[in-house]
MIZA-932186 format. One line per 2 residues: number of its first residue (from 1); for each residue z, y, x of N, C-alpha, C, O. Coordinates in Angstrom, 3 decimals, padded with zeros to 6 digits. Layout:
NUM> Z Y X Z Y X Z Y X Z Y X ~ ...;
END
This chain:
1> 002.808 -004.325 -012.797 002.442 -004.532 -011.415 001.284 -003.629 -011.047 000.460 -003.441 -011.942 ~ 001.074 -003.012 -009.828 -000.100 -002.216 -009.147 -001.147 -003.285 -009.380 -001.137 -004.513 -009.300;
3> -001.918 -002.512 -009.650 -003.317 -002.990 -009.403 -004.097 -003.414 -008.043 -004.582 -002.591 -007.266 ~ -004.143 -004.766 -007.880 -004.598 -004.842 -006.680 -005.955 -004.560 -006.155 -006.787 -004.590 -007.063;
5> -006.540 -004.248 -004.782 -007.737 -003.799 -004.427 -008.672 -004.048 -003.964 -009.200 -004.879 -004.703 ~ -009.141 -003.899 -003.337 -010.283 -004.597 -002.507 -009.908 -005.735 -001.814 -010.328 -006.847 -002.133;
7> -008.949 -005.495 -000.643 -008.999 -006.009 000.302 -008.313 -007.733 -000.251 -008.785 -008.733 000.291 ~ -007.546 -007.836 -001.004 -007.283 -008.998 -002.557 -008.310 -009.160 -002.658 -008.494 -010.242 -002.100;
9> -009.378 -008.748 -003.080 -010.678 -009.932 -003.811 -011.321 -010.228 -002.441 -011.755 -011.370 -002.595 ~ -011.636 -009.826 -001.139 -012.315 -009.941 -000.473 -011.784 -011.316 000.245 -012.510 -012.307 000.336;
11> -010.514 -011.276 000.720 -009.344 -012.278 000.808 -009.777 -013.450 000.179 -010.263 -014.436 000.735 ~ -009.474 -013.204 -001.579 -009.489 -014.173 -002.262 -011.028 -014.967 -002.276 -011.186 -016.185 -002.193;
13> -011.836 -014.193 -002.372 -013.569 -015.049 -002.405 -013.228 -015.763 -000.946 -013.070 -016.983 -000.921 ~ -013.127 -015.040 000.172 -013.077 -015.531 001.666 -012.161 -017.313 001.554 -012.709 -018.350 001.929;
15> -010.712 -017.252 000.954 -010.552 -018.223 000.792 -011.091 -019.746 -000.216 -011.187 -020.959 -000.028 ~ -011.332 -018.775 -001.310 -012.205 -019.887 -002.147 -013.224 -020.385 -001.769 -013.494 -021.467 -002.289;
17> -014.196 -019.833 -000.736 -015.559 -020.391 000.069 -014.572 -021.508 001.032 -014.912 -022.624 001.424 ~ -013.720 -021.052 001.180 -012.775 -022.283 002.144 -012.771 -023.552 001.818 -013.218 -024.544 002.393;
19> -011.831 -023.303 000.151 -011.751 -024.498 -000.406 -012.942 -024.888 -000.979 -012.900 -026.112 -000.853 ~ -013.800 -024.661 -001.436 -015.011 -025.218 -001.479 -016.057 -025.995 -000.553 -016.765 -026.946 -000.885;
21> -015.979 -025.337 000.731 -015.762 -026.475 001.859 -014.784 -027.659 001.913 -015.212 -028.810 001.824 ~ -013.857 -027.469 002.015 -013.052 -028.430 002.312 -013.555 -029.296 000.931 -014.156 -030.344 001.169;
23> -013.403 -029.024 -000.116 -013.574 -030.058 -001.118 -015.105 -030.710 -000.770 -015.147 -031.937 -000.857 ~ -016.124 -030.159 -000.459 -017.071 -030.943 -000.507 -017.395 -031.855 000.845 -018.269 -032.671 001.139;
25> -016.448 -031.395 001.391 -016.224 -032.257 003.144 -015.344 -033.711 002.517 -015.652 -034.875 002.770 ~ -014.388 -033.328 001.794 -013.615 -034.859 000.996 -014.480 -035.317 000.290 -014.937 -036.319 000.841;
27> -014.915 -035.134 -000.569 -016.009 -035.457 -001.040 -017.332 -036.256 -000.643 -017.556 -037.290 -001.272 ~ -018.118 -035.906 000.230 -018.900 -036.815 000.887 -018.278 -037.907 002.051 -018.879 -038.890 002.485;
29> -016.901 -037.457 002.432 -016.592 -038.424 003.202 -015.736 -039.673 002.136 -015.649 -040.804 002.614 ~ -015.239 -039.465 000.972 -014.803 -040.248 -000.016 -015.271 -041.049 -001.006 -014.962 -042.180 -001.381;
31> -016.076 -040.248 -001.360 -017.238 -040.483 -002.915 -018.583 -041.086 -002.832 -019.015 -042.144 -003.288 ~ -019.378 -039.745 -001.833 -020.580 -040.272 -001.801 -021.624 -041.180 -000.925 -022.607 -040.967 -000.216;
33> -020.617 -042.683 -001.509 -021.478 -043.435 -000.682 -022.580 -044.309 -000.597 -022.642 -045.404 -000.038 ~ -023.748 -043.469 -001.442 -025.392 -043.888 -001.516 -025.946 -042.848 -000.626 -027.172 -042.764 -000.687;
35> -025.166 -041.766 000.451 -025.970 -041.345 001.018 -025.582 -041.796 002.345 -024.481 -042.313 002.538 ~ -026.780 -041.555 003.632 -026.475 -042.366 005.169 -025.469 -041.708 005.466 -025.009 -040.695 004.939;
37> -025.016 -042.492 006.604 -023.892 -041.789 007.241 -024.053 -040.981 008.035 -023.166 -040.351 008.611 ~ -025.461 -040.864 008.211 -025.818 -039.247 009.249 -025.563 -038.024 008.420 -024.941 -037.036 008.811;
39> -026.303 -038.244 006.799 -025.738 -037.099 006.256 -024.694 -036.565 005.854 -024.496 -035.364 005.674 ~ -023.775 -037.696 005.651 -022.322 -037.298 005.542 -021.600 -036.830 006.633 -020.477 -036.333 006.554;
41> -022.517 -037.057 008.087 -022.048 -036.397 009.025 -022.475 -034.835 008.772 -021.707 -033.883 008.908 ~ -023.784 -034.761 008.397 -024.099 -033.305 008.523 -023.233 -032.346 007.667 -022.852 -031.218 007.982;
43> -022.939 -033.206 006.214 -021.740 -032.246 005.402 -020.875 -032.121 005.928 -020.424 -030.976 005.953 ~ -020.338 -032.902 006.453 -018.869 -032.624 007.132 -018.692 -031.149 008.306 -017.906 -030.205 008.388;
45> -019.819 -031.589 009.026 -020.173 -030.851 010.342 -020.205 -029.183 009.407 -019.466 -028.270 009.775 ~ -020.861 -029.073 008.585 -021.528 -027.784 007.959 -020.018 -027.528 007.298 -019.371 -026.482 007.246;
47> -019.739 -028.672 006.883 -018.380 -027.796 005.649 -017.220 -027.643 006.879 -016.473 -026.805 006.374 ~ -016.770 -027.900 007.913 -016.216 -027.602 008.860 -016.216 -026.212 009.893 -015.331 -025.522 010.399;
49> -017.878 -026.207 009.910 -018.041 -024.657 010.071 -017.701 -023.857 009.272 -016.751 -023.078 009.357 ~ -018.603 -024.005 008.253 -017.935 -022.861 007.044 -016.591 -022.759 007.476 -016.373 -021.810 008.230;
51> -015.530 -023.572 007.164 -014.494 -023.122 006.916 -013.563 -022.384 008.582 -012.535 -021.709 008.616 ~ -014.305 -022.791 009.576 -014.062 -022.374 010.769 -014.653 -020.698 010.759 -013.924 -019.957 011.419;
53> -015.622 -020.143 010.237 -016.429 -018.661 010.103 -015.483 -018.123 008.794 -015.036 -016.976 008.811 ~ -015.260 -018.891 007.845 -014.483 -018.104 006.787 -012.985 -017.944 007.767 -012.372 -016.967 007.337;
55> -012.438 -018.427 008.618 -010.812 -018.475 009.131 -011.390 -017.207 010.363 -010.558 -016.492 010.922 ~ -012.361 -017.123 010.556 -012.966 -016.241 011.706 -012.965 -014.710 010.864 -012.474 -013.647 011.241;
57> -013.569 -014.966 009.821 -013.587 -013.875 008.912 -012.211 -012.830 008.520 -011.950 -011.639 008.346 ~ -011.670 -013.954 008.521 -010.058 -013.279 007.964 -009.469 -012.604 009.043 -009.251 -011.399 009.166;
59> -009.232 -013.566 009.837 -008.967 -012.816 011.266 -009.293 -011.150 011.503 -008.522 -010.193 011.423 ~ -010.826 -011.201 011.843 -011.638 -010.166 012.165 -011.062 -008.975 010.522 -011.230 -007.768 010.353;
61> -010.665 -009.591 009.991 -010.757 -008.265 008.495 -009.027 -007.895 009.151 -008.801 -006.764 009.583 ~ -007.940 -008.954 009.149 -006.950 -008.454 009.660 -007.269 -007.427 010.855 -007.611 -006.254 010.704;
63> -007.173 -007.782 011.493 -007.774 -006.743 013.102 -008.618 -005.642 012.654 -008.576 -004.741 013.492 ~ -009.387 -005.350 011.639 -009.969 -004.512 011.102 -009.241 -003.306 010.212 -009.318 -002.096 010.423;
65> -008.439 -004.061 009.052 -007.091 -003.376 008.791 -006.349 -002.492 009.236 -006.108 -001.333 008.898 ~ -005.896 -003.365 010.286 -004.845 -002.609 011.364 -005.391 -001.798 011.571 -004.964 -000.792 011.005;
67> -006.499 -001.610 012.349 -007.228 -000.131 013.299 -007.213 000.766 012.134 -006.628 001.848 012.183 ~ -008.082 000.189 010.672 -008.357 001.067 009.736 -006.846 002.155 009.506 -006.868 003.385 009.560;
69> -005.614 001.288 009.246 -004.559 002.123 008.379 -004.164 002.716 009.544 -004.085 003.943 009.489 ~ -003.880 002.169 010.635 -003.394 003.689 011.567 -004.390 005.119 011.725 -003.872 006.228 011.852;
71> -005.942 004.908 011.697 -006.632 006.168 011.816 -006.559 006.371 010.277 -006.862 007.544 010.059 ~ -006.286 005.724 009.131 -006.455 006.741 008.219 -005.099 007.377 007.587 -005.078 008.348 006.831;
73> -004.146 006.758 007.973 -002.565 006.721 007.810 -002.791 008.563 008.998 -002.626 009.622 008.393 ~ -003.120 008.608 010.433 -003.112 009.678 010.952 -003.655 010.874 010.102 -003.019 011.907 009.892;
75> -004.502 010.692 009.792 -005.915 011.562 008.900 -004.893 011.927 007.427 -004.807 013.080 007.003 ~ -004.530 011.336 007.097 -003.940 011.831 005.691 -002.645 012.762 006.109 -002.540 013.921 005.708;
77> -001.898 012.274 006.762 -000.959 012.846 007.671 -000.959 013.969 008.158 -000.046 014.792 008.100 ~ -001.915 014.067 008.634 -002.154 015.625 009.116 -002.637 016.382 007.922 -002.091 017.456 007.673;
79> -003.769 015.866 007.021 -003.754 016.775 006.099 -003.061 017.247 005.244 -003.245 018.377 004.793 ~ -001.758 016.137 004.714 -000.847 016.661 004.071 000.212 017.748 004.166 000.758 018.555 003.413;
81> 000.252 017.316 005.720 001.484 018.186 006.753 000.406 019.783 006.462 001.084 020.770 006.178 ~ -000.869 019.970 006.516 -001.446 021.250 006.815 -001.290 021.989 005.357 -000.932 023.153 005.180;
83> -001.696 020.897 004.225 -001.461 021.297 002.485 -000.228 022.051 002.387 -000.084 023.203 001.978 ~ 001.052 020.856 003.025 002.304 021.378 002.634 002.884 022.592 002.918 003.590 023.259 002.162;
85> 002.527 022.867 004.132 002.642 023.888 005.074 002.075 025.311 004.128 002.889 026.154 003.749 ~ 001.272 025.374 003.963 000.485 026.307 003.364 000.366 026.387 002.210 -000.265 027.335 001.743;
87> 000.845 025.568 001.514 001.306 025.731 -000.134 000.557 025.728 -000.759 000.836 026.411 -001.745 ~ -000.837 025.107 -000.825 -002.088 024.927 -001.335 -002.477 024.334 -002.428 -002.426 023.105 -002.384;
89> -003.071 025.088 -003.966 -002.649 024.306 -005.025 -003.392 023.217 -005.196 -004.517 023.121 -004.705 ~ -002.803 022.234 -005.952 -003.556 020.788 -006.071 -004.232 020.903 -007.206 -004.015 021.573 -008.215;
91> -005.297 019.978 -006.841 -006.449 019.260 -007.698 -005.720 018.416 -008.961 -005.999 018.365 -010.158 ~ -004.749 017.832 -008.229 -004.205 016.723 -009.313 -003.141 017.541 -010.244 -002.602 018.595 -009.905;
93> -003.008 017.088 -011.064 -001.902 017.621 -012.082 -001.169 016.407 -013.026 -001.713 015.736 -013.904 ~ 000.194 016.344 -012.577 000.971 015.075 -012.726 001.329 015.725 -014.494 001.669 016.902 -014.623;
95> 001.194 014.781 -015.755 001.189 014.940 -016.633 003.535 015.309 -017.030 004.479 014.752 -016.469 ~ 003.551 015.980 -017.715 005.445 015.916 -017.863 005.737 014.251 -018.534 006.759 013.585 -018.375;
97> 004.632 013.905 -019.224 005.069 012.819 -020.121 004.827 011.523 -019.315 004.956 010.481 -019.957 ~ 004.461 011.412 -017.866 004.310 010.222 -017.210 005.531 009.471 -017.286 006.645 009.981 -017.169;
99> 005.231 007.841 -017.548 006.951 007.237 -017.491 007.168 007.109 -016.253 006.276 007.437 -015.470 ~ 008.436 006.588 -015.760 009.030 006.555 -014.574 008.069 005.617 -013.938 007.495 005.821 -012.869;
101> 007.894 004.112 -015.025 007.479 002.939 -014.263 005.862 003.141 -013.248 005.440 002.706 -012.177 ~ 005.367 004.038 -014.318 003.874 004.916 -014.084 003.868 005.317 -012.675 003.003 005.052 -011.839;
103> 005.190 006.144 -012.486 005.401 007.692 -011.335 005.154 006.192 -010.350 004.248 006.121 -009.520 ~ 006.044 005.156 -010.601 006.359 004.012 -009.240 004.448 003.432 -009.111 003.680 003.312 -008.156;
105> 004.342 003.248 -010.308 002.755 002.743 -009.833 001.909 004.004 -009.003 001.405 004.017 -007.880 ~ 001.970 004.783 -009.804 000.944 005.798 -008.691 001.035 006.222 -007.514 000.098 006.672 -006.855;
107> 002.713 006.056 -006.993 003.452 006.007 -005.501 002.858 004.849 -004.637 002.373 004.854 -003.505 ~ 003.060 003.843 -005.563 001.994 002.310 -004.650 000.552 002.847 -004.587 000.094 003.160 -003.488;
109> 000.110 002.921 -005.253 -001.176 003.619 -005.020 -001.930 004.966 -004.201 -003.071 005.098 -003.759 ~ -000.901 005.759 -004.218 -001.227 007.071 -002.863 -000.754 006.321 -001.801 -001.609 005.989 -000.980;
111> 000.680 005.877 -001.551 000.602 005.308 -000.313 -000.038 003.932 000.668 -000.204 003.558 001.829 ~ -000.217 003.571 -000.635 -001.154 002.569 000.413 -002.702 002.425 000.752 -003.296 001.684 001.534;
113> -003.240 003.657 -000.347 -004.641 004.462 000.335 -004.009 005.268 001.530 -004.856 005.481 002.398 ~ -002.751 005.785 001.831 -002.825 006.810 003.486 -002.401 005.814 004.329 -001.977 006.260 005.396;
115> -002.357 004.236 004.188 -002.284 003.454 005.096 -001.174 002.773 005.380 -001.105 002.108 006.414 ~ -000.117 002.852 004.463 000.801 002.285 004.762 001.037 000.705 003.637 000.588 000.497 002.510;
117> 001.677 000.061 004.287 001.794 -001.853 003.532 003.060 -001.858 002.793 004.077 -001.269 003.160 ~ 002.924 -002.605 001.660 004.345 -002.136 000.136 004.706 -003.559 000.825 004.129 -004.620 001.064;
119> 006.267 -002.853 001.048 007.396 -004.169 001.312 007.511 -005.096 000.243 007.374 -006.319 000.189 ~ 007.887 -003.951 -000.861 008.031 -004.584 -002.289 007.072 -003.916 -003.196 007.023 -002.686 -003.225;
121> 006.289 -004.664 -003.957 005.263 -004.282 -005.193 005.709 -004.200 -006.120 005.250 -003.468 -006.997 ~ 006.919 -005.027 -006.284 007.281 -004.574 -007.879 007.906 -003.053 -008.079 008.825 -002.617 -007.386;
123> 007.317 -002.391 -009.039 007.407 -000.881 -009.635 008.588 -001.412 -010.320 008.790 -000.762 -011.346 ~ 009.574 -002.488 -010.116 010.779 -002.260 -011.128 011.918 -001.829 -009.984 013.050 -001.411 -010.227;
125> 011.321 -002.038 -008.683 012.802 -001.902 -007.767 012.965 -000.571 -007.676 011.897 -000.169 -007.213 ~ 013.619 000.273 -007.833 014.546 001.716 -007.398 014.164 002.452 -006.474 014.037 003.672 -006.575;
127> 013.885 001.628 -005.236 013.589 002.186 -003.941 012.129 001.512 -003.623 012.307 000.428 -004.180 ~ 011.372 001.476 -003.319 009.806 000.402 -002.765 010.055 000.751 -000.849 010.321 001.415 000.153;
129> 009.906 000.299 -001.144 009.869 -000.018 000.951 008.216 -000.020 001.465 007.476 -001.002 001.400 ~ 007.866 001.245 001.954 006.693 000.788 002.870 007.070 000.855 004.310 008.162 001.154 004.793;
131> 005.943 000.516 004.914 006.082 -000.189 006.441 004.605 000.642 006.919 003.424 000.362 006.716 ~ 005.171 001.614 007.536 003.809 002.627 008.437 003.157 002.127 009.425 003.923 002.155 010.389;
133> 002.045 001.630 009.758 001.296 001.370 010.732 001.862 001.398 011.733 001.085 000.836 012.506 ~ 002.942 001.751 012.416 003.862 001.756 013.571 005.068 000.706 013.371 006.086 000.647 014.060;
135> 004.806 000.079 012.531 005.493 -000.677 011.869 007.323 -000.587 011.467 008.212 -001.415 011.269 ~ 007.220 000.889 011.495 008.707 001.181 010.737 009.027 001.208 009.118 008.088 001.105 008.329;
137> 010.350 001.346 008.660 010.239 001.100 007.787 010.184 002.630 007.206 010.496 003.464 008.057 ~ 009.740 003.323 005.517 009.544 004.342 005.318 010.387 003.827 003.316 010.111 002.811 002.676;
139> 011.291 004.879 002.921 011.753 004.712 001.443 010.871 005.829 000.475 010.409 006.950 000.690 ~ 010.888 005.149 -000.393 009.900 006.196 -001.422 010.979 006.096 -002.742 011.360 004.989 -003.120;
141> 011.355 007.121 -003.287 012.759 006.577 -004.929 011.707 007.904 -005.525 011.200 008.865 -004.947 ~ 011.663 007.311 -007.301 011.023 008.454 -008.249 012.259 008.181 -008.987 013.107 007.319 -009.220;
143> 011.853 009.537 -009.258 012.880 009.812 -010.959 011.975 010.777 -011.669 011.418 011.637 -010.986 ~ 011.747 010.727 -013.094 011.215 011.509 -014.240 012.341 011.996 -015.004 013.084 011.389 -015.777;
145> 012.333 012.722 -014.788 013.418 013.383 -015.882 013.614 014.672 -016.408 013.822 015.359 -015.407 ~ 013.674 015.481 -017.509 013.492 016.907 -017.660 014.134 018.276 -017.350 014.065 019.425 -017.784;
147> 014.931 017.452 -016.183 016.191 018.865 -015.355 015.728 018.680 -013.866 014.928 017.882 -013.378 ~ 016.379 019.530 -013.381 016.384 019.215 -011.900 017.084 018.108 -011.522 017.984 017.695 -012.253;
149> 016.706 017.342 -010.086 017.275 016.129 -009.777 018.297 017.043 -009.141 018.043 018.071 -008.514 ~ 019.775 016.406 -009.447 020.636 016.402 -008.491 021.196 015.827 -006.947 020.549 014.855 -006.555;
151> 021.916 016.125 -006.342 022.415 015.711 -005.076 022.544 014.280 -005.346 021.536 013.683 -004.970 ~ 023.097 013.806 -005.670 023.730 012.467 -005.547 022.453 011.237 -005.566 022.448 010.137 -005.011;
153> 021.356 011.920 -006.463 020.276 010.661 -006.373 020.171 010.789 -005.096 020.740 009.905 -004.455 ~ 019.508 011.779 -004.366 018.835 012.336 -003.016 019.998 011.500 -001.711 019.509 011.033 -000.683;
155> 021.010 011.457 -001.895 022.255 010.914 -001.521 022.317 009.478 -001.276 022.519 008.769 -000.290 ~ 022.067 009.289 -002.547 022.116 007.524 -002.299 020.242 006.438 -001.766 020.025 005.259 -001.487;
157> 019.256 007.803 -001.884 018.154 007.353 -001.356 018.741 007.070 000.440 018.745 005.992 001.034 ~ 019.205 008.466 000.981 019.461 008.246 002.345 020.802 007.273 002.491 021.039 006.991 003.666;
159> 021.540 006.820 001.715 022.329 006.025 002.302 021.524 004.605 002.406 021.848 003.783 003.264 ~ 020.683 004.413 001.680 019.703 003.762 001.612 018.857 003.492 003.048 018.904 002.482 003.750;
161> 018.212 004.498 003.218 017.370 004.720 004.432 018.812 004.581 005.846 018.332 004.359 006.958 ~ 020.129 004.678 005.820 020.572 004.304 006.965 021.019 002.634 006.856 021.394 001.840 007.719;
163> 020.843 002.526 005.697 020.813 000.697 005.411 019.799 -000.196 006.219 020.053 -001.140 006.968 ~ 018.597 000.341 005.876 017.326 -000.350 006.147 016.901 000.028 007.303 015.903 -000.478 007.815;
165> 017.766 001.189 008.002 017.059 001.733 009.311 015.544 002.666 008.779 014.645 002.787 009.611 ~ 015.465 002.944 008.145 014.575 003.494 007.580 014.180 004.845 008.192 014.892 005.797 007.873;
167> 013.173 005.068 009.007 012.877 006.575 009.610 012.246 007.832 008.682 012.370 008.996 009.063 ~ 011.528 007.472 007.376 011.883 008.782 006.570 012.133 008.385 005.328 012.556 007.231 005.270;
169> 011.988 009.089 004.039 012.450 009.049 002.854 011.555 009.912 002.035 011.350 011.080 002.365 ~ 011.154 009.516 001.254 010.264 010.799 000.195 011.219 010.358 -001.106 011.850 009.301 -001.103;
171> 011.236 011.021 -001.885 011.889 011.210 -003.516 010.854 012.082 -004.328 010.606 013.281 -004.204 ~ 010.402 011.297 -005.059 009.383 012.109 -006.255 009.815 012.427 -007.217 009.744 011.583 -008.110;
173> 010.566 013.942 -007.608 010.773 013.979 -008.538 010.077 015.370 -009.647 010.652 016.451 -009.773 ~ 008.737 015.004 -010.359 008.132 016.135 -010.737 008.903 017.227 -011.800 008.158 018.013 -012.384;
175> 010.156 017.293 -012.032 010.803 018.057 -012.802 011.202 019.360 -011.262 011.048 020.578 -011.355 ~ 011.541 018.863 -010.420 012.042 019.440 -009.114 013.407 019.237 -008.631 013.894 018.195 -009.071;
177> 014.137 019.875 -007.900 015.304 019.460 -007.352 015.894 021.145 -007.278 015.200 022.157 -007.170 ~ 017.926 021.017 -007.408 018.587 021.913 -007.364 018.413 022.670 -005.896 018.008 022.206 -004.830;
179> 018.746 023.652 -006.143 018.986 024.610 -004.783 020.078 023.546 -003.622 019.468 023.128 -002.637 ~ 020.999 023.294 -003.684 022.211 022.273 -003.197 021.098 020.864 -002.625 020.921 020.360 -001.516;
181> 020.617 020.635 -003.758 019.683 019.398 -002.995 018.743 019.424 -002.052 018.337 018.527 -001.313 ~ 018.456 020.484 -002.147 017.194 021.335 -001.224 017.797 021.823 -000.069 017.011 021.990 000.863;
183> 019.263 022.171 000.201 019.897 023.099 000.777 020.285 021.525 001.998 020.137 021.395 003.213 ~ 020.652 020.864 001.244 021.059 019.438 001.615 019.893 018.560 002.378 020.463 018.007 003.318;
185> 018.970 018.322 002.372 017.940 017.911 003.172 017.179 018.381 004.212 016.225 017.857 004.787 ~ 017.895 019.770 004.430 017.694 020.693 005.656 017.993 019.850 006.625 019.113 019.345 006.697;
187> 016.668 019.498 007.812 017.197 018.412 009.005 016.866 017.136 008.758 016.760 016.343 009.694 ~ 016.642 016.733 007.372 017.211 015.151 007.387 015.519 015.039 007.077 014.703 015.927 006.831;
189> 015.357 013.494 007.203 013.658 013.082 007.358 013.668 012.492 005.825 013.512 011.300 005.562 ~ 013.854 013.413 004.970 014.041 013.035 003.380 012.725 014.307 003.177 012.915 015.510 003.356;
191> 011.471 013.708 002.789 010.724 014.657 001.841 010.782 014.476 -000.150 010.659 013.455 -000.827 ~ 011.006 015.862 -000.568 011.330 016.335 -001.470 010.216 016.113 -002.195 009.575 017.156 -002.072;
193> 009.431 015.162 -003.073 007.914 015.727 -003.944 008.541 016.403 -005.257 009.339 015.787 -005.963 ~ 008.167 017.582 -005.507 008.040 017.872 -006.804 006.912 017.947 -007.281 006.009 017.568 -006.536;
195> 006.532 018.441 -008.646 005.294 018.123 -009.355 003.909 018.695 -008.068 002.789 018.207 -007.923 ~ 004.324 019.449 -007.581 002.957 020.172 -006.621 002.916 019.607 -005.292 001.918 019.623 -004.571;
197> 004.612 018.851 -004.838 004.213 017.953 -003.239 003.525 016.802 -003.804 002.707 016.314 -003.024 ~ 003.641 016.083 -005.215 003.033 014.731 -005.286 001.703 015.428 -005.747 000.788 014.921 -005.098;
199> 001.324 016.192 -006.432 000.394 016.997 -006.554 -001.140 017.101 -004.656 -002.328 016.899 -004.406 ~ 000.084 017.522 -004.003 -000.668 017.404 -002.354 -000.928 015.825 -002.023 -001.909 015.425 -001.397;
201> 000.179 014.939 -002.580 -000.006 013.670 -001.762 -001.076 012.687 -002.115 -001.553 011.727 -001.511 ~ -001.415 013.496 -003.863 -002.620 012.564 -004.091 -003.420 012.971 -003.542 -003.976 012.191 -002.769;
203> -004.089 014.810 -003.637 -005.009 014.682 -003.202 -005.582 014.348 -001.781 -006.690 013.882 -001.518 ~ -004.582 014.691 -000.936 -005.009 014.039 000.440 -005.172 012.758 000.451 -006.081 012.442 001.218;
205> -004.530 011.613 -000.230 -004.565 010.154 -000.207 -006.385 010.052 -000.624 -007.107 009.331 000.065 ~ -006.939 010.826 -001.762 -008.098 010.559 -002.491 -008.930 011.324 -001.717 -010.072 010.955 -001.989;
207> -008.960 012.170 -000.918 -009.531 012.593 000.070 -010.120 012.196 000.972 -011.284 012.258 001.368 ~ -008.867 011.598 001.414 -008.662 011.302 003.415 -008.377 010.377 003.669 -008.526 010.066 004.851;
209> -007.708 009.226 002.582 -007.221 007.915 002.367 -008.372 006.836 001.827 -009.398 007.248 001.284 ~ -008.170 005.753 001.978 -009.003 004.373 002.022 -008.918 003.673 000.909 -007.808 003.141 000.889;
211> -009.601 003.378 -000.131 -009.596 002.674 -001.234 -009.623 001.032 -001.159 -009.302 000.121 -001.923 ~ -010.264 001.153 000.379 -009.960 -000.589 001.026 -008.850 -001.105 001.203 -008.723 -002.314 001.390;
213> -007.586 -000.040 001.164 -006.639 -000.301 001.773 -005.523 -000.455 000.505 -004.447 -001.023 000.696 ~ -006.098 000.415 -001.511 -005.345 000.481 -001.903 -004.771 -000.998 -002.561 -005.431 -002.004 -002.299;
215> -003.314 -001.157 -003.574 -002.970 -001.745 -003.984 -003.366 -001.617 -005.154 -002.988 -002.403 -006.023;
END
């Protein structure tokens, strides 16, 4: 499983101050009764707030989110589009011996520092589904393997993407892809990573992308 990030522990403390209210609100209204009933009013009153500022909290971090992944989801976006464009060599260097399950973890991890939300987290499914700040859906498929990828994977990613309605498609495959496969995605909203596009996608993600945001 990805490693989860910030925005998970911040969540998680936010709710545990919850239940810790609430328990000590049952608590003095159940248990402790050698103290007056004014003060069991005041716990109640106090552990009621709390948990009214912690539900305020969450809120405000959602709404915070949102704004965050669309300006940084834009920002990575453009820088990648300017990398790709210009063929600019990367910082990162994807090892030949990475396993597949690896390639799927580090895919959860660039994309959801450039802002986009994992449909599915588990690195065992084939395809992972993110959901772009515009709230469409986007397919990501890796393969590791020591030839070029052929047509037919690239093939069944987009039959894929007209399944799900899916508006683009990336395929990571750092070995690279045949001339035919390449020849074949002319037009179609299928990006190709080989070792030097996933090479661009980290570094713009680690760049220009949000560590608040990763998985």
């Amino acid at each position: 499983m990805p490693k989860r990030g910030y925005r998970f522990r911040l969540d998680g403390t936010l709710l545990a101050i919850m239940a810790l209210f609430l328990i000590g609100g049952l608590i003095a209204l159940g248990f402790l009764q050698n103290i007056s009933r004014e003060n069991r009013a005041l716990i109640v009153i106090a552990g009621s707030v709390g948990i009214l500022g912690c539900f305020a909290c969450l809120i405000l971090m959602s709404a915070f989110r949102k704004r965050l992944r669309k300006r940084v989801w834009l920002r990575v976006m453009a820088a990648w589009n300017e990398s790709s464009r210009a063929r600019l060599t990367t910082n990162f260097v994807l090892t030949n011996g990475l396993a597949e399950e690896d390639l799927r973890r580090l895919a959860v991890q660039v994309y959801s520092r450039m802002g986009y939300r994992i449909a599915r987290r588990q690195v065992e499914d084939k395809v992972l589904r993110l959901i772009n700040p515009d709230n469409e859906f986007e397919l990501v498929a890796c393969k590791q393997q020591a030839d070029l990828l052929e047509l037919y994977h690239v093939y069944s990613l987009h039959l894929e993407m007209k399944r799900t309605k899916a508006v683009r498609g990336y395929f990571w495959a750092p070995a690279g892809f045949t001339s035919e496969t390449t020849n074949w995605v002319v037009r179609k909203s299928i990006v190709l990573a080989d070792q030097n596009e996933i090479g661009r996608l980290v570094d713009c993600s680690h760049a220009k992308g949000s560590r608040f945001l990763e998985y």
